[in-house]
N, C-alpha and C positions, 0 to 999 in steps of 0.2 A: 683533643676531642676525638681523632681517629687512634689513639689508641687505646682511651677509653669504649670506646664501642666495638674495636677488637674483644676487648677484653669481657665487654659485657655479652656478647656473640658464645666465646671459647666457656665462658660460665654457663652460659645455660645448655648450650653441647654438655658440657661435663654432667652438668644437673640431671639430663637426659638418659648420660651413658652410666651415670652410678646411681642413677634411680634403679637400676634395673638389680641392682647387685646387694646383697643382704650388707647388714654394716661390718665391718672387722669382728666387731662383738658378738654379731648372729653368727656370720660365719667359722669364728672360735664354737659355735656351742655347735654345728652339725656334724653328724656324725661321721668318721673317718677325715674331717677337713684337714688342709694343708695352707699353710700363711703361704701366699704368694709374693714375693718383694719387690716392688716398683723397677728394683736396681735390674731384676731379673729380667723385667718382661724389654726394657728398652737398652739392654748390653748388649752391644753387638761386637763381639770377637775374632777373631780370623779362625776359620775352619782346619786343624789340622791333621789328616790322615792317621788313623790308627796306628800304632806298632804294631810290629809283627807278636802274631801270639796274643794278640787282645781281641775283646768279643763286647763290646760297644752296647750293644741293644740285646744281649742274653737277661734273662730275668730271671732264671733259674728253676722255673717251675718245673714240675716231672707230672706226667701222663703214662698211665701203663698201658702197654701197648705190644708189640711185639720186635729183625735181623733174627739170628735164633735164640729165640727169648729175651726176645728185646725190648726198647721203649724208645719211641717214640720220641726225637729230638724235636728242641724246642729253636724257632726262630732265632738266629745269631747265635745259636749257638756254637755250631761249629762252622763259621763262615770262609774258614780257608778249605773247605773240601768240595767237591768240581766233581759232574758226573762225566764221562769219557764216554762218546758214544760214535758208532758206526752207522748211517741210514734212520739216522733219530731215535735209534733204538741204546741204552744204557748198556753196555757189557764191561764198564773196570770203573774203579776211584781214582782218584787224586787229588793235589795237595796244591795251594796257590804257593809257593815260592819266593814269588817274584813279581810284578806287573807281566815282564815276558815270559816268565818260567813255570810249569806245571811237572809237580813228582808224582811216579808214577813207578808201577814194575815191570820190567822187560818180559815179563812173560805175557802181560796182555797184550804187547804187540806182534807176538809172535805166537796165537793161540794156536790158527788154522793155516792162512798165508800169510807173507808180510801186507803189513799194511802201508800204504801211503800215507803221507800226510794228507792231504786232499782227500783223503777218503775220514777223516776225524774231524767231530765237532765237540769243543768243550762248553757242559755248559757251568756259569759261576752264579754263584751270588740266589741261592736258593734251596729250598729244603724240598718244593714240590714241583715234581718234574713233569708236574698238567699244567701247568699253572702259564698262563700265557704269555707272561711279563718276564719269560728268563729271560738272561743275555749268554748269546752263542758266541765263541769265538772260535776261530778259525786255527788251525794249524798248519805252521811253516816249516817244524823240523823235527822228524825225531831222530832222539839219541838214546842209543843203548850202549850198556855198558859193553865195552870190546871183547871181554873177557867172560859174559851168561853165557852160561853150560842149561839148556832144558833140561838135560836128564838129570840133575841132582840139583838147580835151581842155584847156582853159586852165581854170585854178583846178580842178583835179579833185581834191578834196577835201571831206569830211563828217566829221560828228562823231554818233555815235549817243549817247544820255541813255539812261540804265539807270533801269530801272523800281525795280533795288532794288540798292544799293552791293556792290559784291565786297570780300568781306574776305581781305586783303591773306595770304599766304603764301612758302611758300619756291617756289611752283609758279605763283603770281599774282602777278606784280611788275608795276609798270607801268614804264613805259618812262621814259627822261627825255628831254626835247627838248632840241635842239641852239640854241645859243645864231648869232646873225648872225653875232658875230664867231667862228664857231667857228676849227676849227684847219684848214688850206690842206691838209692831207694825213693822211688815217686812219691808223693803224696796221694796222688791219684791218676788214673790212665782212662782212656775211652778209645773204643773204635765204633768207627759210624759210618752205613750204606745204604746203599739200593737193593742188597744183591738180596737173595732168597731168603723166607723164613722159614722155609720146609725142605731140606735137605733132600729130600727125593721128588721133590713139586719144583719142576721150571718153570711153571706159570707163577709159583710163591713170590718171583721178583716185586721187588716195592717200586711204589710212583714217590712215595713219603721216605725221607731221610730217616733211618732208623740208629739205634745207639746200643751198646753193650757195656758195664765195664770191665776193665782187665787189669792185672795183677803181672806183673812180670817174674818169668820164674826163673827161680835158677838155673843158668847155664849149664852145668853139671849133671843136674838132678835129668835136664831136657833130653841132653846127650843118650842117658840111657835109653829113653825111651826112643831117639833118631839116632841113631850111630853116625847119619851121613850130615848130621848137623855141622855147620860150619863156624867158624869163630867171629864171622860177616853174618851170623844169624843170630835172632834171640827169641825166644820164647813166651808166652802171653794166653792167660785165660782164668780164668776166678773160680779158686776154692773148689768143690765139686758140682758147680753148677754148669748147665751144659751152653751155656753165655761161649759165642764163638762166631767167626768170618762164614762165609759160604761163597757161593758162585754168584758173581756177580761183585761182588767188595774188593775182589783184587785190585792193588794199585793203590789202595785207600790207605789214608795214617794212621797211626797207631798214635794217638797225641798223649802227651801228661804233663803236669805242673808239680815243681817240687813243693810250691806249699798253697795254703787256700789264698787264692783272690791273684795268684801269680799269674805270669804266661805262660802259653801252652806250647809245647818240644815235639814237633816229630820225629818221636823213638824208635819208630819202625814202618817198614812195609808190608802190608798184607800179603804176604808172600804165597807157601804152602800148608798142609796138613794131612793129618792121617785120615778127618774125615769133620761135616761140621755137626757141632753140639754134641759130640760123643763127651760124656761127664767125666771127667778126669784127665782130660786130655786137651795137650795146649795145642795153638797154631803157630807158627813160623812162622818170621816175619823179617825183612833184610831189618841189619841192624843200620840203623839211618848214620851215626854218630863214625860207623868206620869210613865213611864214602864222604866227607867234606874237603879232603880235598882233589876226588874224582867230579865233586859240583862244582868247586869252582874254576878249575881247570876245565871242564865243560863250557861256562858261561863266559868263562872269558874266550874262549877260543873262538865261540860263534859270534863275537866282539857284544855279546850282551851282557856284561860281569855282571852277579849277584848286587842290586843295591839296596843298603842297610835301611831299612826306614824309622829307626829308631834316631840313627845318626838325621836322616833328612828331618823328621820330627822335631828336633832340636836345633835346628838350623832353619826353619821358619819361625821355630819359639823366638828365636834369637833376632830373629831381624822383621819380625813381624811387630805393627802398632799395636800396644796390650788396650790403650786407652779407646773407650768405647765411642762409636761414631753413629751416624744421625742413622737411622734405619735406612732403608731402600723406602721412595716415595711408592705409596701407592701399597705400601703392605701393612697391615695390623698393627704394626710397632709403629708404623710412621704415624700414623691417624691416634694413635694413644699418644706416642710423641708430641703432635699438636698440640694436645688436650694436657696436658702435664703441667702449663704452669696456669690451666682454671682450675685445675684438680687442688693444686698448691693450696688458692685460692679459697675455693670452696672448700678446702679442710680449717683451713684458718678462721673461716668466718661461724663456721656450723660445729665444729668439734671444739 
């Protein structure tokens, strides 16, 4: 008797909650619809951190907009790239790494005086730098490469030590480095900033993450044009358009995917140049790929070594339950959960 009257209870709940909802059949005929599968709404899976080089909640869309002659990046897009500021004010890029590690180029910390750590805040996980909901982290260490030369820009690279680990999201991914042997030709490349869009306007600096793309050029062909180019350097900038870094981007990646729908490589550092958006004319960028193993011989020294999170990804896959479990009480899944075997019910009796 009390479970028939459970049951006759969860029936007309159900009755209630899919009266409200067109039938399978209307909502096939509306326009743009999407079948929703019962399996979906109450699978509950274990959550596992992105890999490095992946971009979770990117959608793809493009808005034009303006870096120099630029557009406008979209949400998750580039979620491993970090604005590097002094006194809340934005003046370099970088690159998530690591939970603890931010890349970065040794010449933004050595612009005017050394800087402190204590005098740096990074912030992660955002495209708009108004926006009240970033998250600041703090800095514990930096390292420059031992061997940067300012005056011709050789080894221009650092590594900034986070005072306390970013945990990892669809908006915080960290980057993945580019292997020596990588691939002879990208599929595609992008750089993406804060810094100016008017090359002779200092107030030009962006609050919005802007975007460019870039073409890597011949090492050879670059040389001509920089004599003092180095072989820890590479070249980057598209066709005759005047698409290029400016003040304010230093520090920032140079990201590419050798094919569509791949991961994304930090290929380079926003290094130097002869000037920004001049048509014909690339910018300098550290080559990321000669310095892997100056990073990890960095991370481990400061006893925080590089960790893989492809490897960790696979090692929660691995020991994590795949089989789906009762929602959390009290959330939307749960309360449809309840209702799941009148729904049964009421398909059996009406359909």
């Amino acid at each position: 008797m009390l479970l028939l009257s459970v049951l006759l209870l969860l029936s007309r709940a159900a009755r209630a909650l899919i009266g409200r909802w067109p039938s399978p059949r209307a909502r096939a005929a509306l326009p743009g619809a999407r079948t929703t599968h019962l399996w979906r709404l109450f699978s509950s899976t274990p959550s596992v951190p992105p890999g490095c080089g992946e971009r979770p909640t990117y959608e793809g869309r493009t808005r034009y907009s303006r870096i120099i002659a630029g557009l406008e990046a979209e949400v998750g897009e580039f979620p491993w790239q970090v604005s590097i500021q002094a006194e809340n004010q934005h003046f370099c890029g970088g690159a998530i790494l690591d939970k603890w590690w931010i890349l970065t180029a040794a010449h933004c910390m050595t612009m005017t005086i050394p800087i402190s750590p204590v005098d740096l805040n990074v912030v992660v996980g955002t495209n708009d730098l108004t926006s009240s909901h970033v998250e600041v982290k703090r800095v514990a260490a930096i390292i420059l490469h031992k061997d940067f030369k300012k005056a011709n820009m050789v080894n221009d690279i650092a590594l900034l030590l986070l005072a306390t680990p970013i945990a990892f999201s669809d908006l915080k991914v960290p980057i993945c480095l580019p292997m020596a042997s990588g691939p002879s030709k990208w599929h595609q490349c992008w750089v993406a900033g804060w810094g100016q869009t008017n090359p002779v306007d200092k107030n030009s600096m962006q609050t919005d993450l802007m975007k460019v793309p870039m073409i890597i050029t011949d090492w050879e062909k670059c040389a001509k044009d920089f004599p003092q180019l180095g072989r820890n350097m590479l070249c980057a900038g598209y066709k005759n358009e005047s698409y290029d870094a400016c003040q304010g981007d230093s520090g920032g990646p140079l990201v590419c995917t050798p094919e569509p729908g791949g991961k994304w490589y930090q290929v380079g550092i926003i290094s130097w140049g002869r000037s920004c958006g001049q048509k014909g004319t690339s910018g300098v960028y550290t080559n990321v790929a000669t310095y892997s193993v100056w990073i990890n011989k960095v991370t481990q020294n400061e006893g925080r070594p590089l960790e893989t999170l492809e490897m960790r990804g696979l090692k929660q896959r691995a020991t994590s339950p795949r089989a789906s479990r009762p929602p959390e009480p009290g959330s939307p899944q749960f309360w449809l959960w309840l209702c799941l075997p009148s729904y049964v019910l009421y398909r059996a009796i009406f359909y």
